[in-house]
SEMARBA-812626 format. One record per atom (N, C-alpha, C, O): residue in one letter; atom name; x, y, z. Coordinates in pm, 1 decimal. Layout:
@r = A a = CA x = X y = Y z = Z
...
END
This chain:
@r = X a = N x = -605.9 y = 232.7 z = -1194.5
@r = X a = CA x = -509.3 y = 194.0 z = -1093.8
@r = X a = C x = -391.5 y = 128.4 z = -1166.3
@r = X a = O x = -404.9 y = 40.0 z = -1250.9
@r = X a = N x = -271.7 y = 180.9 z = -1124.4
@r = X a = CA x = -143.4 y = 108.3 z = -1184.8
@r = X a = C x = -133.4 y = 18.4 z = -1117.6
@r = X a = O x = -174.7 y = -0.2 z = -1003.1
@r = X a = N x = -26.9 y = -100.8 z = -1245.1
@r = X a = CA x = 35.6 y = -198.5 z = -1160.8
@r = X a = C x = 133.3 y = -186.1 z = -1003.4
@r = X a = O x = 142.6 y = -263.9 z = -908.4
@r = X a = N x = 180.8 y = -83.7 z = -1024.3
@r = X a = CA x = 263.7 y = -88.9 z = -914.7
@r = X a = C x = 167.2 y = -52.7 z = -753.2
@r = X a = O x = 171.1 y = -89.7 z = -635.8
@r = X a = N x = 119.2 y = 2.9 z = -804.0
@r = X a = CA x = -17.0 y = 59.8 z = -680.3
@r = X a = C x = -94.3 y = -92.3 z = -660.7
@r = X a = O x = -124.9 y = -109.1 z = -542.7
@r = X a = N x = -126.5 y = -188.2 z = -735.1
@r = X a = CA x = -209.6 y = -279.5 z = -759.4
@r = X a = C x = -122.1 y = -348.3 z = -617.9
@r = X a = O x = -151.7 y = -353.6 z = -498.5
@r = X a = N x = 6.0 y = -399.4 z = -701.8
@r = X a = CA x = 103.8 y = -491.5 z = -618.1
@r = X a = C x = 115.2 y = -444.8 z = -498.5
@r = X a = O x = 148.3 y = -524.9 z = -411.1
@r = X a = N x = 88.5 y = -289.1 z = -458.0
@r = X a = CA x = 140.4 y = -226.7 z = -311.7
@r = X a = C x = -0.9 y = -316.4 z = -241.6
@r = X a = O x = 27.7 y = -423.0 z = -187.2
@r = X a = N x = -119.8 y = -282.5 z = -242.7
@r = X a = CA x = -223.9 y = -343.7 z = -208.4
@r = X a = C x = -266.0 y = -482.1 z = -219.6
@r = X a = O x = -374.4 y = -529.5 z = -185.6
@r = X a = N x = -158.9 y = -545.5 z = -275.6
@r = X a = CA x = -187.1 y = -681.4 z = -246.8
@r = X a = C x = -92.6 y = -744.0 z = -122.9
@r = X a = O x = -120.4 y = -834.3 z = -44.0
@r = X a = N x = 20.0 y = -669.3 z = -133.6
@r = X a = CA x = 155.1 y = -693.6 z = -64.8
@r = X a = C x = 68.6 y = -636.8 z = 98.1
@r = X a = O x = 73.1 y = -722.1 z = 186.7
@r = X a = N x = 8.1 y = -526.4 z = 128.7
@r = X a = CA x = -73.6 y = -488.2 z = 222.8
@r = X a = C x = -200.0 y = -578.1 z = 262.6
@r = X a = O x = -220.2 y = -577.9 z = 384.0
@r = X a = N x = -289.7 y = -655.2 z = 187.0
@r = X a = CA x = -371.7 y = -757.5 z = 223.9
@r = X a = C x = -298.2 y = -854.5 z = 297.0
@r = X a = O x = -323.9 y = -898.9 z = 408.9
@r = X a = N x = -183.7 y = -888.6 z = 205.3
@r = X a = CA x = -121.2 y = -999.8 z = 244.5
@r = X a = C x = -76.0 y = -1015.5 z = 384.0
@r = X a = O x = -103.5 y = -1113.2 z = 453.7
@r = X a = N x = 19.5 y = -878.9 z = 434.3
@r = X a = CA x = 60.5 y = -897.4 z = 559.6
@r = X a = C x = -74.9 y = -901.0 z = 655.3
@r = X a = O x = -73.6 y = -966.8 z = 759.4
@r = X a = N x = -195.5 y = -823.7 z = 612.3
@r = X a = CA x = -242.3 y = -771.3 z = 706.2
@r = X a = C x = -366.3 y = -918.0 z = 719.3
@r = X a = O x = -459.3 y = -901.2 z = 798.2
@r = X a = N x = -361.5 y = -1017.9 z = 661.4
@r = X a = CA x = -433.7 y = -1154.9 z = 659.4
@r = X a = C x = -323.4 y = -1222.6 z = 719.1
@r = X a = O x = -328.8 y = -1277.5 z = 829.2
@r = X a = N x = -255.7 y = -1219.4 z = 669.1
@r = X a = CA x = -91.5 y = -1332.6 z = 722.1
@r = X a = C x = -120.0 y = -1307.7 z = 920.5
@r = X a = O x = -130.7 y = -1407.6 z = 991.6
@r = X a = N x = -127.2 y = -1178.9 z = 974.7
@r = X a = CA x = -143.3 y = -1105.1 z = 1065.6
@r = X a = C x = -283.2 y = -1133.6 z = 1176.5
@r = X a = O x = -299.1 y = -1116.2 z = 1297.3
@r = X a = N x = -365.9 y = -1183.0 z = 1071.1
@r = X a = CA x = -477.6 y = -1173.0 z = 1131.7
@r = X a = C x = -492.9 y = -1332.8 z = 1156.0
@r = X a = O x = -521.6 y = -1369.0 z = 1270.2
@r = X a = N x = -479.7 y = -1405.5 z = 1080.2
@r = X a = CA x = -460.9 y = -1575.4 z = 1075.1
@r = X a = C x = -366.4 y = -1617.1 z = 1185.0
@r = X a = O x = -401.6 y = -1692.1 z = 1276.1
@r = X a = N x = -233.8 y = -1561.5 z = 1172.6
@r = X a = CA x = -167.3 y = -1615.5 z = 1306.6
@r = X a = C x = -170.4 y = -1579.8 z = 1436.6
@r = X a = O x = -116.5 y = -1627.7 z = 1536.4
@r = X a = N x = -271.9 y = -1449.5 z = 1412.2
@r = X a = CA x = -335.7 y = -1378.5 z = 1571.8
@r = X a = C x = -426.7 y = -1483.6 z = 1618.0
@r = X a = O x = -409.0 y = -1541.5 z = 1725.2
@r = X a = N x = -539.2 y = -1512.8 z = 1526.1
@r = X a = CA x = -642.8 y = -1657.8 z = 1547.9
@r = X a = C x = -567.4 y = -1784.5 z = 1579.3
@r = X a = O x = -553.1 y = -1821.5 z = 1695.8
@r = X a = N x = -536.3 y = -1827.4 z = 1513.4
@r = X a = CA x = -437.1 y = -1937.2 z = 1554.8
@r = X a = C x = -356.5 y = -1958.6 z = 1664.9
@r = X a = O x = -378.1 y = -2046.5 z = 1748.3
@r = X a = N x = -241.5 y = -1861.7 z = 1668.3
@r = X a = CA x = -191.9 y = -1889.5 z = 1781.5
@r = X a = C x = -239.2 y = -1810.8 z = 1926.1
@r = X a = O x = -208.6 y = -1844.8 z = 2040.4
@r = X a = N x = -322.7 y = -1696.2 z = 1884.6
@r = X a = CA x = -361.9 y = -1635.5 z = 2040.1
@r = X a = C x = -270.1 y = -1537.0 z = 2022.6
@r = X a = O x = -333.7 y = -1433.2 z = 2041.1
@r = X a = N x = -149.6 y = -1507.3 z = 1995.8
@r = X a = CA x = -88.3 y = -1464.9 z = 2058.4
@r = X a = C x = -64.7 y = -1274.1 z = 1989.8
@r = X a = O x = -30.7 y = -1251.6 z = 1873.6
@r = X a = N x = -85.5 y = -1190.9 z = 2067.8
@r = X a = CA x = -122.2 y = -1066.6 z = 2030.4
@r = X a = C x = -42.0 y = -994.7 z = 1988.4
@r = X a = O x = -71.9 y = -879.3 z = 1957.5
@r = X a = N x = 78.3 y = -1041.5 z = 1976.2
@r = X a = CA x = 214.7 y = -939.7 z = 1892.3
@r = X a = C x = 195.7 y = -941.3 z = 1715.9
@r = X a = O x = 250.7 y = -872.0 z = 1630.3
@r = X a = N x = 112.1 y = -1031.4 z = 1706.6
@r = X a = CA x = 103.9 y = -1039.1 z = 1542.5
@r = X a = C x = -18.2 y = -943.7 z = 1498.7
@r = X a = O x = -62.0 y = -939.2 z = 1383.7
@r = X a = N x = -64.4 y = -871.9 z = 1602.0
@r = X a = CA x = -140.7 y = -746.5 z = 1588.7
@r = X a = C x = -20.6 y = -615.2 z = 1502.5
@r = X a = O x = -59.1 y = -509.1 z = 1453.3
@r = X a = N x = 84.3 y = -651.4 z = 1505.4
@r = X a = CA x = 180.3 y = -561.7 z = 1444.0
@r = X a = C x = 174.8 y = -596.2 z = 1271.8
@r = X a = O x = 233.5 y = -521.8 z = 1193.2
@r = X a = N x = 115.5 y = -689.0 z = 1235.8
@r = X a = CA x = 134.7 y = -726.1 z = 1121.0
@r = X a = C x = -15.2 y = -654.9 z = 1072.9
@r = X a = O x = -13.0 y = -597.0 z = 964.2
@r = X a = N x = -111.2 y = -656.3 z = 1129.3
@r = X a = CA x = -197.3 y = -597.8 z = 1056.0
@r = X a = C x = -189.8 y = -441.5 z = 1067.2
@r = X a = O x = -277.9 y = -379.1 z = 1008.0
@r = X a = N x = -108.2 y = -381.5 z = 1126.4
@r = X a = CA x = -99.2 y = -247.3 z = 1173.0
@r = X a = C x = 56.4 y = -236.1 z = 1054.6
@r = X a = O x = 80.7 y = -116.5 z = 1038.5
@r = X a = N x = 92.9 y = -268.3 z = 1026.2
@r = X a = CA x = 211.0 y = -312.9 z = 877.0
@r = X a = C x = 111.1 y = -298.9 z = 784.0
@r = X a = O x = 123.3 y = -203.6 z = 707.1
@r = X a = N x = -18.4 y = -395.0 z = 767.4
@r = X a = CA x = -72.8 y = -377.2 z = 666.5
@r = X a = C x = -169.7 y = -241.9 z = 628.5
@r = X a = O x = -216.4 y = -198.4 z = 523.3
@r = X a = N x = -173.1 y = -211.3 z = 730.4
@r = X a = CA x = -289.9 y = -102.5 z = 707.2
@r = X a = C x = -215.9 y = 16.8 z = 689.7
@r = X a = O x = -269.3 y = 109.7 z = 629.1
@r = X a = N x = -57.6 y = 32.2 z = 750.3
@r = X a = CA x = 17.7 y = 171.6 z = 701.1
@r = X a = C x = 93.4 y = 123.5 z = 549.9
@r = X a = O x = 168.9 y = 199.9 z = 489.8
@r = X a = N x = 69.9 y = 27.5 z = 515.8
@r = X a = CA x = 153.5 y = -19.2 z = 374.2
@r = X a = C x = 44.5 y = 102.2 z = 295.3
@r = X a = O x = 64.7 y = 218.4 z = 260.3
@r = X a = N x = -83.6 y = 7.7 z = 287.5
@r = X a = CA x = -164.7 y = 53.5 z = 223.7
@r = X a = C x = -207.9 y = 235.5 z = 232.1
@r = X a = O x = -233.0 y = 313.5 z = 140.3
@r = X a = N x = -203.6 y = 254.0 z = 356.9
@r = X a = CA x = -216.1 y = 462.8 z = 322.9
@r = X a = C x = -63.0 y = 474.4 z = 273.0
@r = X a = O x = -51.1 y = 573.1 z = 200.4
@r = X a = N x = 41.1 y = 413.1 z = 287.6
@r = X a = CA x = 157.5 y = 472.9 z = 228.0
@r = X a = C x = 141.0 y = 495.9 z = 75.7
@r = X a = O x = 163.0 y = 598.9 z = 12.0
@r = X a = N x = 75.0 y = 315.6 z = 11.3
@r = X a = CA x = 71.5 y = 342.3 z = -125.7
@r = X a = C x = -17.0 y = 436.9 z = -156.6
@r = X a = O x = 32.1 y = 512.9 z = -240.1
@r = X a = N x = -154.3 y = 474.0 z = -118.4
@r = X a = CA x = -257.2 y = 585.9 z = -190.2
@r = X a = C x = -185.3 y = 712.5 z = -141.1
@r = X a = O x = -258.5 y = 806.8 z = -171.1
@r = X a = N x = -116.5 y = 740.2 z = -102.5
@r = X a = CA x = -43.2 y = 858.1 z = -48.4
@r = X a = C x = 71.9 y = 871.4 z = -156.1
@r = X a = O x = 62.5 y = 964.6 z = -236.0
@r = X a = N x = 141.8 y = 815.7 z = -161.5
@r = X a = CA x = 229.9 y = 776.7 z = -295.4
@r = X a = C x = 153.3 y = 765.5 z = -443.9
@r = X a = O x = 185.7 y = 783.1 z = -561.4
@r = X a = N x = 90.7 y = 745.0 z = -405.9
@r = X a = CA x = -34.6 y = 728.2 z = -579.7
@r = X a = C x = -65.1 y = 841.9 z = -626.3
@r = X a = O x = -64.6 y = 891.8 z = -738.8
@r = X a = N x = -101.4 y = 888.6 z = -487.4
@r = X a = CA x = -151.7 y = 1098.3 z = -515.3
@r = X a = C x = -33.3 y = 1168.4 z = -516.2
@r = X a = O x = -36.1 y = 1291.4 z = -518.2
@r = X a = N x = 33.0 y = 1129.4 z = -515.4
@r = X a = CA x = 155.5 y = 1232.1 z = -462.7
@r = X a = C x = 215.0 y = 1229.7 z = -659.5
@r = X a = O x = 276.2 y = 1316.3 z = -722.1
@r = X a = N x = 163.7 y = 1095.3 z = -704.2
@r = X a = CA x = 261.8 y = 1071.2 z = -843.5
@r = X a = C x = 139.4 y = 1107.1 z = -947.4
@r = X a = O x = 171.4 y = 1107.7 z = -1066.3
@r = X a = N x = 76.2 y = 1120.9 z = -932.4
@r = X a = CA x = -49.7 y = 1168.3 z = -1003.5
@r = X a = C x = -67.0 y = 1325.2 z = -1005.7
@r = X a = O x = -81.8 y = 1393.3 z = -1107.2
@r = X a = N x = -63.7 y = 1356.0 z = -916.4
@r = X a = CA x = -47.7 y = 1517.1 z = -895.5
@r = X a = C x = 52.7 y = 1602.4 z = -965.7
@r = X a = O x = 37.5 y = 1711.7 z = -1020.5
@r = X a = N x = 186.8 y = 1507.9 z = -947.9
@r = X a = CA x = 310.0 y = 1550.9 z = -1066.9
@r = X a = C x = 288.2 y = 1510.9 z = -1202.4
@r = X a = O x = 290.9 y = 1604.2 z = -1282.6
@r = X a = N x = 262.7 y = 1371.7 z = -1259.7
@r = X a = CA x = 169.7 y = 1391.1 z = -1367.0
@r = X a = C x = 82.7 y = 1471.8 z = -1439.4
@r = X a = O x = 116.4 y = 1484.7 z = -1557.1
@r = X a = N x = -32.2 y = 1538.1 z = -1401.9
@r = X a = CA x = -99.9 y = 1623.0 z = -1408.4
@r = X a = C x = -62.9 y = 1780.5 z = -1475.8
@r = X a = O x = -119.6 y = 1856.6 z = -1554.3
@r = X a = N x = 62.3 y = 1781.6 z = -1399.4
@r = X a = CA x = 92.8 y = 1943.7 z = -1404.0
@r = X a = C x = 218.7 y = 1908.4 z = -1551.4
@r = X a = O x = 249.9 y = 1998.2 z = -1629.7
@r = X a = N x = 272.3 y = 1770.2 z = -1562.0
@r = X a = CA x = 305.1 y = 1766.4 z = -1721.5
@r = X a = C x = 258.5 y = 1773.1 z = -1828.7
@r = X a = O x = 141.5 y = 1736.9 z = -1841.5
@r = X a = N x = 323.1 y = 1815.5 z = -1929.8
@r = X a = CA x = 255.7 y = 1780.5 z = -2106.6
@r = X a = C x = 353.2 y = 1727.7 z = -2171.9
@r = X a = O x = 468.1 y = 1757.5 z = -2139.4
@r = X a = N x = 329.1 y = 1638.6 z = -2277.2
@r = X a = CA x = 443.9 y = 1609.3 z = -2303.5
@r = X a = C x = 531.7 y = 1481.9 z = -2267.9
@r = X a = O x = 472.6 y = 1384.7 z = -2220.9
@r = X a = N x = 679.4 y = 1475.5 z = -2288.6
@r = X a = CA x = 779.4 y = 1439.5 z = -2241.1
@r = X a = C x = 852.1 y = 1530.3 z = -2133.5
@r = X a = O x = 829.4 y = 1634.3 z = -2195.4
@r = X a = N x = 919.6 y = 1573.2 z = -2024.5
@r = X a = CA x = 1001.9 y = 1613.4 z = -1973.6
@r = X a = C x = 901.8 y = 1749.5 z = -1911.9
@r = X a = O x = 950.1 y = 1851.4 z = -1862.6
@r = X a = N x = 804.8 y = 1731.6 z = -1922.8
@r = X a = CA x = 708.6 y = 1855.2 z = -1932.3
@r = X a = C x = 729.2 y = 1970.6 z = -1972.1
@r = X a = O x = 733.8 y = 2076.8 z = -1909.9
@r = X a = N x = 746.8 y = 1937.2 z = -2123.9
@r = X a = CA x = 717.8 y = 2055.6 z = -2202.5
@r = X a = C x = 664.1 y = 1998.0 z = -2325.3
@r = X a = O x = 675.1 y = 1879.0 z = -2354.7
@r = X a = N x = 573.7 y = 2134.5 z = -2434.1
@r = X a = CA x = 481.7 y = 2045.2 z = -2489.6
@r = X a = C x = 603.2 y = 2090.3 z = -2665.2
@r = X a = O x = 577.0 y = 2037.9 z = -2773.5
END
């Protein structure tokens, strides 16, 4: 797992706890949007992960050529 994938999934915990704590706390059910933030952060990044891995793959090389 790369750093940048690492940071997407922490940045996605984050909202989606931040989300869930002030739903408990205050009651109040609009901060149901924050965990629904967190949970499309996170398929965005593994969607983005495969998407950059897949182009990887089909390189050799620099510039993909060997």
């Amino acid at each position: 797992m790369n750093r940048p994938l690492m940071l997407a999934f922490f940045l996605a915990d984050l909202v989606a706890i931040a989300g869930v704590l002030l739903w408990v706390f205050t009651g109040r059910p609009v901060f149901a949007v924050f965990v629904a933030l967190g949970v499309v952060t996170a398929v965005g990044a593994v969607l983005t992960a495969r998407s950059i891995s897949k182009q990887n793959a089909g390189q050799t090389g620099i510039g993909g050529t060997s």
